[in-house]
VOPAGU-2260 file (C-alpha; in pm, 1 decimal, decimal comma):
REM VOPAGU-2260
SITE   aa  ch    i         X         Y         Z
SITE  UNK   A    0       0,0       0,0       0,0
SITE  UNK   A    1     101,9     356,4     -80,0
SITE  UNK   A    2     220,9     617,8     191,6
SITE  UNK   A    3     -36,6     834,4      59,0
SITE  UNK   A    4    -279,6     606,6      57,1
SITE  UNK   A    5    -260,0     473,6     391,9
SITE  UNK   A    6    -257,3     834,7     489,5
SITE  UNK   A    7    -593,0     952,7     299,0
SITE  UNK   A    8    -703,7     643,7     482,3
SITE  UNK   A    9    -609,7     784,8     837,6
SITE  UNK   A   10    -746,8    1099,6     753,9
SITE  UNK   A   11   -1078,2     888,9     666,8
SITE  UNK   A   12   -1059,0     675,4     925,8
SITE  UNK   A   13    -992,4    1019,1    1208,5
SITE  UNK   A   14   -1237,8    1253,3    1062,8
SITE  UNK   A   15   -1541,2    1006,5     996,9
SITE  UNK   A   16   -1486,5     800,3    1339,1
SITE  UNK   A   17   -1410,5    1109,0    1564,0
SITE  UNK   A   18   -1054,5     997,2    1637,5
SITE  UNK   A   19    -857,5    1333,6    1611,1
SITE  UNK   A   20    -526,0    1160,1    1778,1
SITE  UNK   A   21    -510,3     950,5    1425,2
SITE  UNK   A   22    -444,9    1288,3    1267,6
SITE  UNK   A   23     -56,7    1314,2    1339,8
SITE  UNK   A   24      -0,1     964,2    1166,4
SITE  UNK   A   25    -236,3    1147,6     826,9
SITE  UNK   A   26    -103,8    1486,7     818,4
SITE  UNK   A   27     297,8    1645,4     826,9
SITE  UNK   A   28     270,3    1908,7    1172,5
SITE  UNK   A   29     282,4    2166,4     935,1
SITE  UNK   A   30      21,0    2075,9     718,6
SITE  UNK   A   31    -172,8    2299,5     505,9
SITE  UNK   A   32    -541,2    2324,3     446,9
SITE  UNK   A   33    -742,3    2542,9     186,9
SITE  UNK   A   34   -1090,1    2504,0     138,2
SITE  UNK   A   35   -1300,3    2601,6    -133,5
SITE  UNK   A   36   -1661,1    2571,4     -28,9
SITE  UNK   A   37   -1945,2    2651,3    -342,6
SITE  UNK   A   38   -2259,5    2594,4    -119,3
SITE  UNK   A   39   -2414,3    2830,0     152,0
SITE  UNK   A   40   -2557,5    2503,4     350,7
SITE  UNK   A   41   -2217,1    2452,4     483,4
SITE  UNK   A   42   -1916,0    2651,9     598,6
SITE  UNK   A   43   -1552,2    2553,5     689,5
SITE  UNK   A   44   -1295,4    2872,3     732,0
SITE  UNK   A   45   -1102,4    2885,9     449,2
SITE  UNK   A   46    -765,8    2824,0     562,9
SITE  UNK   A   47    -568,9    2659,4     803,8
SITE  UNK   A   48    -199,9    2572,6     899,1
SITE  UNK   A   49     -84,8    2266,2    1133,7
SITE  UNK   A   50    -250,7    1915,2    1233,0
SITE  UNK   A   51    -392,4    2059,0    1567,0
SITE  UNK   A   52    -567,4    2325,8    1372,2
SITE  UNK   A   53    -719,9    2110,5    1106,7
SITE  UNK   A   54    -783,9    1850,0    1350,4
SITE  UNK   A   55    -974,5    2063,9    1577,5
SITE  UNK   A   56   -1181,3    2165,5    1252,6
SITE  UNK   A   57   -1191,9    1879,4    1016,8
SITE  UNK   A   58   -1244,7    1611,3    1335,6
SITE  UNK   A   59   -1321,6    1783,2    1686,1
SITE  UNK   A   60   -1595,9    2049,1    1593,0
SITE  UNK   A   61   -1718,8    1863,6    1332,4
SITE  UNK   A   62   -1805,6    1529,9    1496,2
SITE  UNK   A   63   -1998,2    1841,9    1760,7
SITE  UNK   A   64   -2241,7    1848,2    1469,8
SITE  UNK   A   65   -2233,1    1541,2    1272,6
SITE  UNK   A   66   -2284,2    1166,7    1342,5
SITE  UNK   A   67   -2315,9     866,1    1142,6
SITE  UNK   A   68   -2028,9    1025,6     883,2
SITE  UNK   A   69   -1941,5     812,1     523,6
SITE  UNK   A   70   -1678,2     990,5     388,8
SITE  UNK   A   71   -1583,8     781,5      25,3
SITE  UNK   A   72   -1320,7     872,6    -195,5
SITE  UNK   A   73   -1443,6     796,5    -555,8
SITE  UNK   A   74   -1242,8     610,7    -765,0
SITE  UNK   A   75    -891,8     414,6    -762,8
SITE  UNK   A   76    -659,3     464,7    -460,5
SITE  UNK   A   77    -310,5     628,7    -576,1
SITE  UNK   A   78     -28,8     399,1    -584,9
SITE  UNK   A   79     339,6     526,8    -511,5
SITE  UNK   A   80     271,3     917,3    -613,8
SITE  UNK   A   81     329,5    1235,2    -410,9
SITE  UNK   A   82       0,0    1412,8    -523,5
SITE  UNK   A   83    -351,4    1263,6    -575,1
SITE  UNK   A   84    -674,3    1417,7    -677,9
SITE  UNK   A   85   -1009,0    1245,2    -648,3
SITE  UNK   A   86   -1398,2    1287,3    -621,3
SITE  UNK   A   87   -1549,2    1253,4    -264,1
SITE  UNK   A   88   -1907,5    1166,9    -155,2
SITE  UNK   A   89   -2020,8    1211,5     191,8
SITE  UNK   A   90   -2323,1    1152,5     400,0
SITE  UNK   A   91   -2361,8    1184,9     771,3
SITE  UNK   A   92   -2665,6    1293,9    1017,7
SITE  UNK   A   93   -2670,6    1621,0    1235,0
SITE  UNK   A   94   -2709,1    1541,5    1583,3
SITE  UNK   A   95   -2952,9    1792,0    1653,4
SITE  UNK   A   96   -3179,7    1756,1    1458,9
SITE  UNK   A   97   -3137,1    1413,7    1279,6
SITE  UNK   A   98   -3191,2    1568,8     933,6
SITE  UNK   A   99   -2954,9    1366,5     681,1
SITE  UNK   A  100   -2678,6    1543,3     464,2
SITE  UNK   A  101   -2550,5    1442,8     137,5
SITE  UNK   A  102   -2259,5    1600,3     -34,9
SITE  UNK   A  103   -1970,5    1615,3    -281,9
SITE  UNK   A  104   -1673,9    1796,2    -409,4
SITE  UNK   A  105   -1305,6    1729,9    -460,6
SITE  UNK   A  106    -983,6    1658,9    -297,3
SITE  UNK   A  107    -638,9    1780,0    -349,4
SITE  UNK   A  108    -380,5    1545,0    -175,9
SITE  UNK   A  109     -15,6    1633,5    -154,1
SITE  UNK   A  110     233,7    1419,6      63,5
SITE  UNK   A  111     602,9    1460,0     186,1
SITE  UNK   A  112     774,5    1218,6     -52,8
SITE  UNK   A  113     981,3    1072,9     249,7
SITE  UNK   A  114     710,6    1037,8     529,2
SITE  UNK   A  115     385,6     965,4     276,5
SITE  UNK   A  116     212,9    1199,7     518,7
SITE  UNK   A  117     -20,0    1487,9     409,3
SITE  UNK   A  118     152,1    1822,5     313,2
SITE  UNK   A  119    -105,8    1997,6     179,1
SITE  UNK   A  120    -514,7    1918,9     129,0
SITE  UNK   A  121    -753,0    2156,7     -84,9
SITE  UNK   A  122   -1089,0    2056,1     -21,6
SITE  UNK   A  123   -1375,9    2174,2    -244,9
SITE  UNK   A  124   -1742,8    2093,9    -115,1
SITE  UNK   A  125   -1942,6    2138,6    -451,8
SITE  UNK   A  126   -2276,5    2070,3    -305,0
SITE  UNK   A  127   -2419,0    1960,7      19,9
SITE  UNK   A  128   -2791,9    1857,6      74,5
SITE  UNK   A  129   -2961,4    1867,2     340,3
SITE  UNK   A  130   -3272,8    1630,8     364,8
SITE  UNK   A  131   -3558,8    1552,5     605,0
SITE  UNK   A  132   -3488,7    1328,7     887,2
SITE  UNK   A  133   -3744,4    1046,0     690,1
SITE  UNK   A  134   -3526,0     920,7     448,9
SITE  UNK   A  135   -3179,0     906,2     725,0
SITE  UNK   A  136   -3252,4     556,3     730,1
SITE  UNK   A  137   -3243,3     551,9     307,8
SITE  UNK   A  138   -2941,7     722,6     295,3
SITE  UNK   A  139   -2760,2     571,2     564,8
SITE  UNK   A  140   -2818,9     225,6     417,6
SITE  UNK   A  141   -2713,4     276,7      68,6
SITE  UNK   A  142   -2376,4     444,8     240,2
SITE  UNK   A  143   -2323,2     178,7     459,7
SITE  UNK   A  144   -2341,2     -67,3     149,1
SITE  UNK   A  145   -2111,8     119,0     -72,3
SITE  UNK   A  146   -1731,0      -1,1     -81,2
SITE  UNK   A  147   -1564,9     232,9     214,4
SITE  UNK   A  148   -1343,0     437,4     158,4
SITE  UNK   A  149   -1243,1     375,5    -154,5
SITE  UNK   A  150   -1593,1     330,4    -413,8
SITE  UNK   A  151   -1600,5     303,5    -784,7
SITE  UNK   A  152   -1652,5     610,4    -996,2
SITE  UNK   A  153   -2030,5     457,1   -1106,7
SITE  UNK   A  154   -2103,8     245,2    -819,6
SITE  UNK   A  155   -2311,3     524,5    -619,3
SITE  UNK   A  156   -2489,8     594,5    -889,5
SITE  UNK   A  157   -2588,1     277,4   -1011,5
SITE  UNK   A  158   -2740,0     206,9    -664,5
SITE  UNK   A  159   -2863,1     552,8    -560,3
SITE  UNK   A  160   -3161,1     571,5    -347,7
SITE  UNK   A  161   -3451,1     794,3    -574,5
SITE  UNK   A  162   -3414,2    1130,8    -401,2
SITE  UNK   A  163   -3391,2    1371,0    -590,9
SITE  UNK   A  164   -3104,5    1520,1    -486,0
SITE  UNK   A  165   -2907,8    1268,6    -429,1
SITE  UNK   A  166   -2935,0    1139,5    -786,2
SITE  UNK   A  167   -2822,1    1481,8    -897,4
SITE  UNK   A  168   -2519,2    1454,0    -651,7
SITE  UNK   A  169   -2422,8    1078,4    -765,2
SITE  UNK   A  170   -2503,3    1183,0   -1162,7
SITE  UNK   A  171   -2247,7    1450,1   -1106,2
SITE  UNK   A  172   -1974,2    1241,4    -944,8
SITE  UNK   A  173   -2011,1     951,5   -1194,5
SITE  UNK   A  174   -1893,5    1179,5   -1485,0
SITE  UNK   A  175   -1552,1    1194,2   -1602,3
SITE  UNK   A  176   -1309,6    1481,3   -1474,8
């Protein structure tokens, strides 16, 4: 397995399962974080600098909010490269009010050839949906079925649930780059 890879999987593995002392084996101490959000239903500040800083964002505060997180990266895992760009689906439930959210957008992996570990991550979050509480259990059992973390490019698609918005969302991420 890759050094990137098994990092993108520790990042996975920290953010999704609340585990923010898993972020200093995914990301160099220095690490830099840009995000690019394109959706008013979310926000994320767009910049940050260190593990303990993205960690407190990207794991800490967010698993405040969120609950039952899927985070899949769509498509092939990279093999022995220092850079890596991919699709990403998510889906995850807020924990006040239950309501289900469904999103995608893009990541931007670079690593520190000699550690593997995370240099720098751009995140863009092209759209996030948030749907009634009704169709959590929907959702959450189509993610929960889909290969994790790594699914093919037409696999979500090809088995999305018929809402709406999510068929918009897996349409989107099931066309080529």
């Amino acid at each position: 397995m890759s050094l990137l890879r098994r990092s993108i999987e520790m990042y996975i593995d920290a953010k999704d399962g609340n585990r923010p002392h898993l972020m200093a084996d995914a990301f160099e101490v220095d690490a830099e974080l840009a995000m690019k959000v394109e959706t008013d239903e979310i926000s994320f500040p767009t910049q940050l600098k260190g593990v303990d800083d993205i960690s407190t964002v990207l794991v800490s505060q967010f698993a405040r909010t969120y609950e039952n997180i899927y985070t899949f990266c769509i498509g092939t895992p990279p093999g022995a490269v220092s850079a890596f760009h991919c699709k990403w689906l998510v889906c995850m439930t807020e924990k006040a009010s239950g309501a289900v959210r469904v999103g995608f957008g893009r990541y931007a992996w670079h690593c520190s050839n000699s550690t593997g570990k995370i240099s720098r991550l751009q995140i863009t979050i092209q759209e996030m949906k948030t749907l009634p509480v009704e169709v959590s259990p929907v959702i959450l059992g189509w993610a929960q079925r889909l290969p994790y973390p790594w699914c093919p490019q037409d696999l979500p698609a090809q088995s999305a649930p018929n809402v709406p918005s999510v068929q918009r969302i897996t349409q989107a991420l099931s066309q080529s780059v």
